[in-house]
TISE-793835 format. One record per atom (N, C-alpha, C, O): z, x, y; residue in three letters. Coordinates in pm, whole numbers, plus 50000, padded with zeros to 5 digits. Example, Ala and Ser with C-alpha at 12.3 -4.5 7.8 and 13.67 -1.06 7.14 Angstrom:
REM TISE-793835
507805131949431ALA 507805123049550ALA 507805132049670ALA 508465142449668ALA 507085128549775SER 507145136749894SER 507875129050003SER 508045134150114SER 
REM end
This chain:
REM TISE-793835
572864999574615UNK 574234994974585UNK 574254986674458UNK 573214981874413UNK 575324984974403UNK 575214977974314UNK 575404963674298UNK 575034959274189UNK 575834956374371UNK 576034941274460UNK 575054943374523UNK 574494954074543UNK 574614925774581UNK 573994927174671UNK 574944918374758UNK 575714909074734UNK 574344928474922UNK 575894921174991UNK 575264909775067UNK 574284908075138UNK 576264902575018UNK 576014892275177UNK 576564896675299UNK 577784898175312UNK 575844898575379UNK 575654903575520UNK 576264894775600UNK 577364897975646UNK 575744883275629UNK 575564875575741UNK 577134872275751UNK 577524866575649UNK 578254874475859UNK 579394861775861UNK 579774849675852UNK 580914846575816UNK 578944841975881UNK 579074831275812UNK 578534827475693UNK 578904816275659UNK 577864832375626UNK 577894832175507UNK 579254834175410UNK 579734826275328UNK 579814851475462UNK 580484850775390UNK 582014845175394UNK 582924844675311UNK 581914842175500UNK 583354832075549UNK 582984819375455UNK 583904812975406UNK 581674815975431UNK 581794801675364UNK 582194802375230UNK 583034795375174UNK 581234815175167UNK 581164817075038UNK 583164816075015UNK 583604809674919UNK 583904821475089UNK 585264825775065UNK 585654811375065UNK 586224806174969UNK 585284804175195UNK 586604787775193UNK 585684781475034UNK 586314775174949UNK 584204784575019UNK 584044774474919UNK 584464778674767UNK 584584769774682UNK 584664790474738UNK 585554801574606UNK 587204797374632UNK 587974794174541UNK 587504798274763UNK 588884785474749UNK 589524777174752UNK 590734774874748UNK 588074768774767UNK 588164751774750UNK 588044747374613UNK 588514737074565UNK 587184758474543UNK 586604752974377UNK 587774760274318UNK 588084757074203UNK 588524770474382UNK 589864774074287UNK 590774765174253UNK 591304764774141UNK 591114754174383UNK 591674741874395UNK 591484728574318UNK 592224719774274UNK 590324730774320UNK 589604717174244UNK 589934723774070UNK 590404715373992UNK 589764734074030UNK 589614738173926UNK 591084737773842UNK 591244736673721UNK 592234739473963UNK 593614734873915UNK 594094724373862UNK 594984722173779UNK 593094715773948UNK 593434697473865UNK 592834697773789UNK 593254691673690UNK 591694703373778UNK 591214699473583UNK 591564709073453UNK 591334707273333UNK 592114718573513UNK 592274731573354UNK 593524728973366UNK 594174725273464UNK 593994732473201UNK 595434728473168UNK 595804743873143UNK 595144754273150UNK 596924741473118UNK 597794754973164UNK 598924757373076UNK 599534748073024UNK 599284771173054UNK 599974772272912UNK 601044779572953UNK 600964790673007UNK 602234772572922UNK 603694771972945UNK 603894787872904UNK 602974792172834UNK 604724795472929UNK 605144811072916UNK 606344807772776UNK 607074798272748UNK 606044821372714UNK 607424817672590UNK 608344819272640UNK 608514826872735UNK 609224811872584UNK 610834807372638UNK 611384803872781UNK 612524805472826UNK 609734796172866UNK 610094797972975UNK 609424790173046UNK 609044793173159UNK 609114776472975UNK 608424763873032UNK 608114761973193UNK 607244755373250UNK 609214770873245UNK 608784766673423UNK 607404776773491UNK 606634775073585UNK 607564787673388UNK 606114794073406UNK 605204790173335UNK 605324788673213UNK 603934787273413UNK 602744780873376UNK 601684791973386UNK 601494799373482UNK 601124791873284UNK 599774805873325UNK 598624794373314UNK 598374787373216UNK 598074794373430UNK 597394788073500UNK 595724790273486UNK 595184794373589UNK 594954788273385UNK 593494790673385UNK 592784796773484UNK 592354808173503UNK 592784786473544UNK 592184790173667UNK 592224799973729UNK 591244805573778UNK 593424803573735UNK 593424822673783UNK 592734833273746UNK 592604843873808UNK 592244829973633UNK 591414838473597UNK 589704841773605UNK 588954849273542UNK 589474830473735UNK 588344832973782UNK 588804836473897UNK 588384827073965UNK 589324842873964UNK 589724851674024UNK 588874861874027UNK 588454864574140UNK 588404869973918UNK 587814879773851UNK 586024878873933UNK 585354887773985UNK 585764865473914UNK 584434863173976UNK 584514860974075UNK 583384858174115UNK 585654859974202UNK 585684860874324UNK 585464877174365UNK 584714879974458UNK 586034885674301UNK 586364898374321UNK 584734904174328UNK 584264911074418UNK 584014898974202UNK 582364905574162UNK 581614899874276UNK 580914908474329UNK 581494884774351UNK 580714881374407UNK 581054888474569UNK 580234894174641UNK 582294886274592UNK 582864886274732UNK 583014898174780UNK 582694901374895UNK 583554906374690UNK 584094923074673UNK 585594922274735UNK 585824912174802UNK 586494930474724UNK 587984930874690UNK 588664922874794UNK 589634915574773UNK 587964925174926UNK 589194916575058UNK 588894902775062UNK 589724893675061UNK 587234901175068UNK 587084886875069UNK 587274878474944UNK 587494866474929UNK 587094890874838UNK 587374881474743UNK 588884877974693UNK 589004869574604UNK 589794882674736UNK 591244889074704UNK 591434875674832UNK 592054865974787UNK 591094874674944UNK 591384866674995UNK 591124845174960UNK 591924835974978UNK 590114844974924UNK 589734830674874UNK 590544832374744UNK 590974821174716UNK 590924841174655UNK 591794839174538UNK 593514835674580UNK 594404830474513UNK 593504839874686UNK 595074837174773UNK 594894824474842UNK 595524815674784UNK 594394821074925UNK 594144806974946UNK 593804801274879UNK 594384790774904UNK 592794798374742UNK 593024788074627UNK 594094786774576UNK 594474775574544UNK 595084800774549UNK 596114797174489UNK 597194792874577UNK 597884783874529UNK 597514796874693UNK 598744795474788UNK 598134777874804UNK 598984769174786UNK 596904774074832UNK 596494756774852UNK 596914753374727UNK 597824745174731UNK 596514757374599UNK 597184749774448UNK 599034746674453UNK 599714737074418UNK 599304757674504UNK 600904759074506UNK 601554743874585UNK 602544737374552UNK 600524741374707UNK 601234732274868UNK 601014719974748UNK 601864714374680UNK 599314717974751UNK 598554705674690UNK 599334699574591UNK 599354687374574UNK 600144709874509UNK 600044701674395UNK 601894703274374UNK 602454697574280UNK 602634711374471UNK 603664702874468UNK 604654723074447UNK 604964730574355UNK 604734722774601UNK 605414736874577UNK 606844741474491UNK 607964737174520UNK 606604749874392UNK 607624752574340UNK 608784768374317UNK 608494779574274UNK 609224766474333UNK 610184780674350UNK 609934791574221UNK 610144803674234UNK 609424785174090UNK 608914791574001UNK 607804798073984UNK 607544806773900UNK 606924792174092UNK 605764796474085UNK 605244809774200UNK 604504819574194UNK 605994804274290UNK 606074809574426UNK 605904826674432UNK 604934832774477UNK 607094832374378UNK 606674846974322UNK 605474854774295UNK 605324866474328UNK 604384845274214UNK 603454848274155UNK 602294845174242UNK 601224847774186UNK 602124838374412UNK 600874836074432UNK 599954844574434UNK 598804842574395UNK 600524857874495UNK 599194867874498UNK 598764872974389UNK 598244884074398UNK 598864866474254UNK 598704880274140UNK 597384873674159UNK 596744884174156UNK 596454864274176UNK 595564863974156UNK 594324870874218UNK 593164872974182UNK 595154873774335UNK 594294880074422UNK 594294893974422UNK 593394900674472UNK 595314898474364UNK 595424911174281UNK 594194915374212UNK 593524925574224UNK 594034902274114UNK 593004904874017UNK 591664908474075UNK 590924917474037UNK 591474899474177UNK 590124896574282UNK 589974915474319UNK 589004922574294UNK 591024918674371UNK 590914931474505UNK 590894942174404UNK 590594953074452UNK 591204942174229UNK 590924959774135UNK 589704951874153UNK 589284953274268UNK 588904943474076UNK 587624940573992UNK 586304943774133UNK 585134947574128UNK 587494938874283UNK 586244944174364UNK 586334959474401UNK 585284963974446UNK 587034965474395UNK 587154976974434UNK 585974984974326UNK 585284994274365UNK 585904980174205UNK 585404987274123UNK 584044987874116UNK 583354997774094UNK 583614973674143UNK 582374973774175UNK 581364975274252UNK 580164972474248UNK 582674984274384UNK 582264990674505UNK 582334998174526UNK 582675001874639UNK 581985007674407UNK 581985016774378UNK 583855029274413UNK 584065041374423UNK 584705017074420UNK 585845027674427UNK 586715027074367UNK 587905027774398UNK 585865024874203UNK 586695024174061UNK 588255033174078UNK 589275029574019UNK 588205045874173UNK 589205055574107UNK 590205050774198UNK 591275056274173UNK 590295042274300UNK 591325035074375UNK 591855030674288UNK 592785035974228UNK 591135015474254UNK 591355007774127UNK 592025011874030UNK 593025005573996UNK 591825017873996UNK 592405028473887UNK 593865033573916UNK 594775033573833UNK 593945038274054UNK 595315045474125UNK 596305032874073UNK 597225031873992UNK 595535022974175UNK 596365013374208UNK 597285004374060UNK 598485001874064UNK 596555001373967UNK 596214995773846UNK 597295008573780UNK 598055003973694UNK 597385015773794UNK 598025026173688UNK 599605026773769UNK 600545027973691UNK 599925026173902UNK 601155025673970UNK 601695011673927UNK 602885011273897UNK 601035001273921UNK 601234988573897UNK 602304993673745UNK 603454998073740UNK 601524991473660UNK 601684998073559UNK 603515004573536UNK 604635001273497UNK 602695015673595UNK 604355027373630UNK 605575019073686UNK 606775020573667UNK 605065012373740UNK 606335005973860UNK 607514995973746UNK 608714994973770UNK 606994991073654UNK 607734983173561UNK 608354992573481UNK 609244986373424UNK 608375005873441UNK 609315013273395UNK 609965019773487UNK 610395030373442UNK 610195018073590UNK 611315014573746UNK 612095003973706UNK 613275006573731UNK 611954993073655UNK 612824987473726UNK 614414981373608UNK 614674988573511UNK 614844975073620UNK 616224969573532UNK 615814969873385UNK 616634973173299UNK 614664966673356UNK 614014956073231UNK 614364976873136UNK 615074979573039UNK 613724983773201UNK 613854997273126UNK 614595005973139UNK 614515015873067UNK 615545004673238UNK 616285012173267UNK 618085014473231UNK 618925011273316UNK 618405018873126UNK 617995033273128UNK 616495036373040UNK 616025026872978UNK 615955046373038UNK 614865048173003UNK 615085052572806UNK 614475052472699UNK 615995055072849UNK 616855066172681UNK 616785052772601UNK 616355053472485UNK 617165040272651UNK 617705028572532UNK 616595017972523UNK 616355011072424UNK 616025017772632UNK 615015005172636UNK 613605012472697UNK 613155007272798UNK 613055021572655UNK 611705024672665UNK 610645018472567UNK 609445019972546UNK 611295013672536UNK 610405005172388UNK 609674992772454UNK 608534989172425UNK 610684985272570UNK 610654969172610UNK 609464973972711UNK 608714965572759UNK 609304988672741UNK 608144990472869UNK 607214989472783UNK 606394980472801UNK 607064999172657UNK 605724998472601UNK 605034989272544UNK 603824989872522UNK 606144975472503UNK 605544969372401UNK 605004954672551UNK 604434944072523UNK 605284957872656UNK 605664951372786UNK 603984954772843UNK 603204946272887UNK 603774967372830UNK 602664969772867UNK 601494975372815UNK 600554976272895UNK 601294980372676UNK 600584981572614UNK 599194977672648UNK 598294985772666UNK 599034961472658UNK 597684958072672UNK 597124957972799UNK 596094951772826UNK 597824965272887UNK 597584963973012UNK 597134981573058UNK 596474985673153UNK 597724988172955UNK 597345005972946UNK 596154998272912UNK 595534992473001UNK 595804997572800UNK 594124993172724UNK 592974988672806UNK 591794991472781UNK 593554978572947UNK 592734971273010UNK 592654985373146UNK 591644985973217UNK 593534993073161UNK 593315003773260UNK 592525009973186UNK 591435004873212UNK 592405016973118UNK 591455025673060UNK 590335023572996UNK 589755031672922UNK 589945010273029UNK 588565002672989UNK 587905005073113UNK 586695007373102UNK 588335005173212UNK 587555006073366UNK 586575021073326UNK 585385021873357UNK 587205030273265UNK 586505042173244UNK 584855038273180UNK 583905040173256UNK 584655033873064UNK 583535037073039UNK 583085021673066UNK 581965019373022UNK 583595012873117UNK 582955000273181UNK 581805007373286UNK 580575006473279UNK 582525013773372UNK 582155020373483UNK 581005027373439UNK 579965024973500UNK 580955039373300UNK 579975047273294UNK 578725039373200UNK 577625044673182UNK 579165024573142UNK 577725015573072UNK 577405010773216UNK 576225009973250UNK 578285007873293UNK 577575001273417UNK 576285009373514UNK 575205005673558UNK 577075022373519UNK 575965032473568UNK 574545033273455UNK 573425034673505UNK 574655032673356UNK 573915039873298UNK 572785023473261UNK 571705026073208UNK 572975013473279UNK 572425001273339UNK 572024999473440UNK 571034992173446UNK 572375003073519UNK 571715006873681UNK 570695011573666UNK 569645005273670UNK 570865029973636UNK 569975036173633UNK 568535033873556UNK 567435038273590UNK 568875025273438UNK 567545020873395UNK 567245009373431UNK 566135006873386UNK 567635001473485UNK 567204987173529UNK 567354981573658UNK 566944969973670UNK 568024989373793UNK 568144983273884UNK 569174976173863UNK 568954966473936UNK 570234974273808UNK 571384965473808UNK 571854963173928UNK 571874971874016UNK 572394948073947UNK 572994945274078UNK 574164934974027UNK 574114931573909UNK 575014930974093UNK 576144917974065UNK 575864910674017UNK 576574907073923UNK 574554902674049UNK 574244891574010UNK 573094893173874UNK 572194885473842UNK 573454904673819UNK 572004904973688UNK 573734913673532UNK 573534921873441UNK 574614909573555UNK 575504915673479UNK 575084909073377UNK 574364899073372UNK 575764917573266UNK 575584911173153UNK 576394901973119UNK 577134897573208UNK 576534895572966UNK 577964883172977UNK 578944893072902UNK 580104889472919UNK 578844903072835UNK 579964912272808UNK 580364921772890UNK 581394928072870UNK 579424924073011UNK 580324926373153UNK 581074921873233UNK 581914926773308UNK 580694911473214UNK 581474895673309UNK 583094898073255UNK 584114899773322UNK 582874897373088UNK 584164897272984UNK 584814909173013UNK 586044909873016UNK 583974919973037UNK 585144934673039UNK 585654931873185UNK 586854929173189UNK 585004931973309UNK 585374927773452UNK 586944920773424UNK 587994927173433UNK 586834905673386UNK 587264894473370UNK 588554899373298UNK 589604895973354UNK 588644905373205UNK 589804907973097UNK 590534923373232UNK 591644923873285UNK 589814929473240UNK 590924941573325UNK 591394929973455UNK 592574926373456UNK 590864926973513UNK 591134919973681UNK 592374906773602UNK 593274903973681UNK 592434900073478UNK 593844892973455UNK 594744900873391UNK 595934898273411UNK 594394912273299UNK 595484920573261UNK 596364926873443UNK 597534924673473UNK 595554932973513UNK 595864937373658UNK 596944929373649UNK 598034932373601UNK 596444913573722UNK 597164902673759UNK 598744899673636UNK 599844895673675UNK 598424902573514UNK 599764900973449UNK 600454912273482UNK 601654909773495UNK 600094926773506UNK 600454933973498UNK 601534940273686UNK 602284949673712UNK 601114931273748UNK 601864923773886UNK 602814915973832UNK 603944917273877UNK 602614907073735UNK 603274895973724UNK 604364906273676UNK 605344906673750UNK 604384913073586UNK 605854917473484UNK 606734922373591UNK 607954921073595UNK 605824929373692UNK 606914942873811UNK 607734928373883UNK 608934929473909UNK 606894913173915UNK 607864905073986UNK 609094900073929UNK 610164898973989UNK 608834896473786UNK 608904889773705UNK 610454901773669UNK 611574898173632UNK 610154911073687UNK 611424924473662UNK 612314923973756UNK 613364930373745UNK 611964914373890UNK 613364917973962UNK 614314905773972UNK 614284893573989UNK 615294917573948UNK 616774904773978UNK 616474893874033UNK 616844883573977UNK 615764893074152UNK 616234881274266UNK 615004871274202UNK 614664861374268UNK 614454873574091UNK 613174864874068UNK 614224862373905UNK 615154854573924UNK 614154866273804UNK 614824864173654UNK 616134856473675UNK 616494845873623UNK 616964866673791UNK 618634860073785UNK 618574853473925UNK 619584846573927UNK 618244852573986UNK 618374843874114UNK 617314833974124UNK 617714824874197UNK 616194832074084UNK 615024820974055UNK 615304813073916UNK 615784801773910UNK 614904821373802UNK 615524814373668UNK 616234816173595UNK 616224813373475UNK 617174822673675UNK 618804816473587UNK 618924825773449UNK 619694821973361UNK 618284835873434UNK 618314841173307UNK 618974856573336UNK 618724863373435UNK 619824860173230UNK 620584870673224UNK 619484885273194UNK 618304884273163UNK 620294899473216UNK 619044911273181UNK 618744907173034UNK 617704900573028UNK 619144908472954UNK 619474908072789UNK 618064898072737UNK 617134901572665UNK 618304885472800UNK 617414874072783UNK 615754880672808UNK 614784883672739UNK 616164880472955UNK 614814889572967UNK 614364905472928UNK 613534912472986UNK 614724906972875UNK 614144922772790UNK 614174916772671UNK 613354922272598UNK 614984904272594UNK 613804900972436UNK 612684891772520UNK 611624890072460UNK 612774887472614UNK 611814883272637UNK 610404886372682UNK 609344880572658UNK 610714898872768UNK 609354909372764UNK 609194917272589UNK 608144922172548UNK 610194916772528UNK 609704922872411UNK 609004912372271UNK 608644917472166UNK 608964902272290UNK 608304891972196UNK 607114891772234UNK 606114892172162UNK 607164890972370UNK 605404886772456UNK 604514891172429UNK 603614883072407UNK 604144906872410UNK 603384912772365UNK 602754909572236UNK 601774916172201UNK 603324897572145UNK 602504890971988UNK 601864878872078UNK 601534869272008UNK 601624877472213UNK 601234865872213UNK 600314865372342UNK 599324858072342UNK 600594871872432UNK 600194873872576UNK 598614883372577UNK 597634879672642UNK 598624892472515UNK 597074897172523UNK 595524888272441UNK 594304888772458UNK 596674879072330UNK 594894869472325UNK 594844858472469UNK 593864855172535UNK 596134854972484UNK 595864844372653UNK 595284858372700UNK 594974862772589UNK 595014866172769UNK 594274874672824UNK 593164872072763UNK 592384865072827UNK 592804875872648UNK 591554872872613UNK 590484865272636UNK 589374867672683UNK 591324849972572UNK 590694838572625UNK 590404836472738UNK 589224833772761UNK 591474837072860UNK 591004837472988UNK 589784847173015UNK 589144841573104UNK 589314856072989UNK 588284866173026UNK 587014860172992UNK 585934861673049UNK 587374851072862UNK 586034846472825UNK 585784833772878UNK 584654829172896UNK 586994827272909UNK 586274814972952UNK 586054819073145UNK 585284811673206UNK 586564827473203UNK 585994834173288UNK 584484838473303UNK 583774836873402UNK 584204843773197UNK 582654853373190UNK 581534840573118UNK 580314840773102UNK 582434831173089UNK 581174815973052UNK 581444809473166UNK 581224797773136UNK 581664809673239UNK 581684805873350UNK 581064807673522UNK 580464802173615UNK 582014824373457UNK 580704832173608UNK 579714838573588UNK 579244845773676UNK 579154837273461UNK 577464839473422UNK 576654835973419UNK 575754841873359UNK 576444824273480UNK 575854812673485UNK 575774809073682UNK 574844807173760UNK 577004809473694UNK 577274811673840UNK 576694823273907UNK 575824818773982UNK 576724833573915UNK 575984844773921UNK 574844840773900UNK 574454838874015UNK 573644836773804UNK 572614838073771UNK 572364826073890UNK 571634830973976UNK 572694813073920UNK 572664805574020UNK 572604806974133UNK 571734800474192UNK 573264813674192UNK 573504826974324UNK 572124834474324UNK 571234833674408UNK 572154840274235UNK 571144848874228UNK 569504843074314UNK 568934847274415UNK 569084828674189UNK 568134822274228UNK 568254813974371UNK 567164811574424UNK 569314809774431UNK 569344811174545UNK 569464820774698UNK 569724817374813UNK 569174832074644UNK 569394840074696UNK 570004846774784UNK 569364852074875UNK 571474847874773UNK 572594844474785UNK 573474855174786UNK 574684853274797UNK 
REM end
């Protein structure tokens, strides 16, 4: 396999409360960067180790401690109606990055590509004739981060095969490719919530108009925060991993 699993149940029940206790802890210390034109959304660092819940835990357990760090960040630190929408994207991120590395990239993939589709459904593009532009420029970097899973997948095999690769021996520009698809995923949740009425005009008060320049500016600004998050993700859980590892874990 390509993980090595933790077996035992209590192990991995711990490994999960302690991935969403340090998600928690990790909220009070990383600062967090306000959304354009839209100060009450916070994109939240921390979410983006998410990504290394998904590699260590694999998609449910890890999809799960990324939902309880974040649903505990939400109570802890002071629940808000803005945020509320958005708890599971993190765990979103957790459940592609594990699927993939469990070997059921082409789920991942399904799933990740409907995600995708589902935002040219909804108000933000519709009709499709006048505003197909606000989907592409809306999702662009999030096509890029789906279709990276492809040959992620085939350097990953082809690392295996000569070295025995396992979870815990990735490289740090695996960590980064992992890390960057599993928060694109997670933004790419965020836009389909973020698209419906009862969240834009009934949560923040903003008209269709507002929000379609507002998915259409984002795209000059939203895929390096992707970026960054991936990397300070993959300096983070590369080190962690290699720690795990020597504990044998």
């Amino acid at each position: 396999m390509l993980e090595e699993r933790v077996t035992r149940p209590s192990v991995r029940i711990a490994l999960m409360a302690s991935f969403a206790a340090l998600y928690i802890v990790l909220s009070f210390l990383s600062p967090f960067i306000p959304a354009i034109g839209l100060p009450e959304i916070k994109i939240h660092i921390e979410a983006s180790f998410a990504s290394i819940f998904g590699i260590i835990l694999g998609p449910w357990l890890g999809a799960s401690a990324a939902f309880l760090g974040s649903l505990g960040t939400l109570l802890l630190r002071g629940a808000s109606p803005f945020d509320l929408p958005f708890v599971i994207n993190p765990a979103f991120n957790a459940f592609i990055v594990g699927l993939i590395l469990r070997k059921k990239w082409k789920m991942a993939f399904t799933i990740f590509a409907l995600t995708i589709f589902v935002f040219f459904l909804t108000p933000i593009c519709i009709p499709l004739t006048e505003h197909w532009f606000v989907g592409v420029l809306s999702t662009f970097d999030k096509i890029i981060a789906l279709l990276l899973i492809i040959p992620t997948i085939i350097i990953l095999n082809q690392q295996k095969s000569e070295s025995g690769l396992t979870s815990s021996s990735l490289s740090l520009l695996m960590m980064f490719l992992f890390a960057f698809i599993g928060n694109q995923a997670d933004a790419a949740l965020g836009n389909d919530v973020f698209a419906l009425p009862i969240v834009y005009e009934g949560i923040f008060g903003i008209s269709l108009e507002i929000t379609r320049t507002l998915f259409t500016i984002s795209p000059f600004i939203y895929p390096i925060i992707r970026i960054i998050q991936a990397i300070i993700a993959a300096a983070i859980g590369f080190p962690l991993m290699k720690a795990l590892k020597r504990l044998k874990i």
